[in-house]
C-alpha positions in Angstrom: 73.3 146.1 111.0 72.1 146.3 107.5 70.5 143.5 105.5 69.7 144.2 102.1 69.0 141.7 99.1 70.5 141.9 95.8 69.7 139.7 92.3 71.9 138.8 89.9 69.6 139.9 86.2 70.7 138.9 82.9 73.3 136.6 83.4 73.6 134.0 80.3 75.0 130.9 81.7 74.2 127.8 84.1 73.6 128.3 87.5 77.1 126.3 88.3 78.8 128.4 86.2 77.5 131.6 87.6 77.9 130.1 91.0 81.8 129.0 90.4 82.5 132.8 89.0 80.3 134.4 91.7 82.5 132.4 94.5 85.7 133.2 92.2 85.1 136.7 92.5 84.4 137.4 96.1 87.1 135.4 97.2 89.2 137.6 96.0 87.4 140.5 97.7 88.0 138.9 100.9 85.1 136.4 101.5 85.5 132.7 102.9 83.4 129.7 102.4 81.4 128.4 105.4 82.7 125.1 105.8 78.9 123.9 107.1 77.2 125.5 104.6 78.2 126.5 101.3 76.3 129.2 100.4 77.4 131.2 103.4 79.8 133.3 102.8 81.8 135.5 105.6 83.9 138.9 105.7 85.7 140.0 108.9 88.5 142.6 109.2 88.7 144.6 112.5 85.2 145.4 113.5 83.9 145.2 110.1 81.6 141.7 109.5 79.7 141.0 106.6 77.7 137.8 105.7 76.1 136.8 102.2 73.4 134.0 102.1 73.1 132.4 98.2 69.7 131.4 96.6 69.9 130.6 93.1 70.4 133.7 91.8 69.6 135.9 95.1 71.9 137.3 97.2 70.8 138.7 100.8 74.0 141.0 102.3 74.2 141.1 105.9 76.7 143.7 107.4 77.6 146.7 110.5 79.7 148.3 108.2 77.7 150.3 105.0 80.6 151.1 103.3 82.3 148.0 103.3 78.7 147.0 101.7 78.8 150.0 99.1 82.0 149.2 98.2 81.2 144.8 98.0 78.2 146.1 95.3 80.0 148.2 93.6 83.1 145.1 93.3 80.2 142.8 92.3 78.5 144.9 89.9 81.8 144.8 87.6 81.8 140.9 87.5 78.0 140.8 87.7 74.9 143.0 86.4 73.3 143.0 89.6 70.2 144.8 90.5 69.9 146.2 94.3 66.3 145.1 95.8 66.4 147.7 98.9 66.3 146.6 102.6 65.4 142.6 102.4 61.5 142.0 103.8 61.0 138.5 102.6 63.1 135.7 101.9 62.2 131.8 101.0 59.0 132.6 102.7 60.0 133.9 106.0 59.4 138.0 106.8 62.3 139.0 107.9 62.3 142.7 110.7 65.3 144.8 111.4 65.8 146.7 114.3 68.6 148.3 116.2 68.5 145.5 118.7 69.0 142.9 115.8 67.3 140.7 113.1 64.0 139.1 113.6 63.2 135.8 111.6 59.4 135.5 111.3 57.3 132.6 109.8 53.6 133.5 109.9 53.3 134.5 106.7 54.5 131.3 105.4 52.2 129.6 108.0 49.4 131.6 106.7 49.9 130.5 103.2 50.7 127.1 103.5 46.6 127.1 105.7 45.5 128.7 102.8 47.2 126.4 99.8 45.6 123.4 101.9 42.3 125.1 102.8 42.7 125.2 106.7 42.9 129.1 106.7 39.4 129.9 108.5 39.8 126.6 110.9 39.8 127.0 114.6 42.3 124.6 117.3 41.1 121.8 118.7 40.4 121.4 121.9 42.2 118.1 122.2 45.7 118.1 122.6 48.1 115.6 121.1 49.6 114.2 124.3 46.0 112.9 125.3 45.7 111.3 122.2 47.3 107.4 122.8 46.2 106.1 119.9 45.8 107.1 116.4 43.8 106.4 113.4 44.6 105.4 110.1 42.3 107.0 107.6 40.6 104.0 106.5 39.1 103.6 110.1 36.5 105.2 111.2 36.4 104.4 114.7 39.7 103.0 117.6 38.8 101.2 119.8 39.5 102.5 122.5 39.5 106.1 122.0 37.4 107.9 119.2 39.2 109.0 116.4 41.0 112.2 116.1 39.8 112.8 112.9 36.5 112.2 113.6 36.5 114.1 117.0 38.2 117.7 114.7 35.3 117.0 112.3 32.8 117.2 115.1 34.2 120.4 116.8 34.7 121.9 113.5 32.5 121.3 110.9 30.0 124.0 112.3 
């Protein structure tokens, strides 16, 4: 299975618009509109299946059959100037590996960089898990009273 993103460039109109001709044009190539989730489109004839996923103006191609994918960009880039971005890596955030025994979805890049945004990259885990902790804290307290507070307790076992 290939998996290859490709982004709509230079298109002068609203996103609706472009989204109304975009869903115009590969119904008529043979696409249908998931019924769950509307930017999820599907192709299947015989053994051949192909699957777009829609962002704004991204489109990630998902099929076993590389002609049948040739052929779709080659359809699209008459309605469309569309620019082909290579085998997709990254998408929304998530790292995405191919391998003969399928896709792999992974997220610790995106982990990693929401740590860093909020400053928690270098932390360590506590050695407290949450099921122990009965009672929580509200941030204006700075003691429970029957347990100490979990804020105060990952300040002590991390500050140093």
């Amino acid at each position: 299975m290939t998996i290859e993103p490709v982004i709509f460039v230079n298109l002068c109109m609203a996103s609706r618009q472009r989204f109304v001709k975009f869903s115009n044009a590969i119904f008529k190539f043979g696409f249908t509109q998931s019924k769950v989730d509307t930017s999820l489109f599907t192709y299947h004839k015989g053994d051949s299946f192909t699957a777009l996923l829609v962002y704004v103006d991204d489109v990630i191609i998902a099929s076993n059959n590389c002609a049948h994918t040739q052929a779709f960009k080659s359809y699209l880039d008459t309605w469309f100037h569309i620019k082909n971005l290579g085998p997709l890596k990254y998408f929304l955030g998530l790292e995405v590996a191919c391998s003969p025994d399928g896709i792999v979805l992974l997220q610790r890049k995106y982990a990693l960089d929401i740590l860093k945004e909020a400053g928690l990259l270098g932390t360590k885990p506590s050695s407290i898990s949450q099921t122990s902790i009965r009672r929580w804290c509200f941030l204006g307290q700075s003691k429970c009273s029957s347990l100490p507070c979990w804020k105060d307790h990952l300040l002590e076992n991390h500050s140093s």
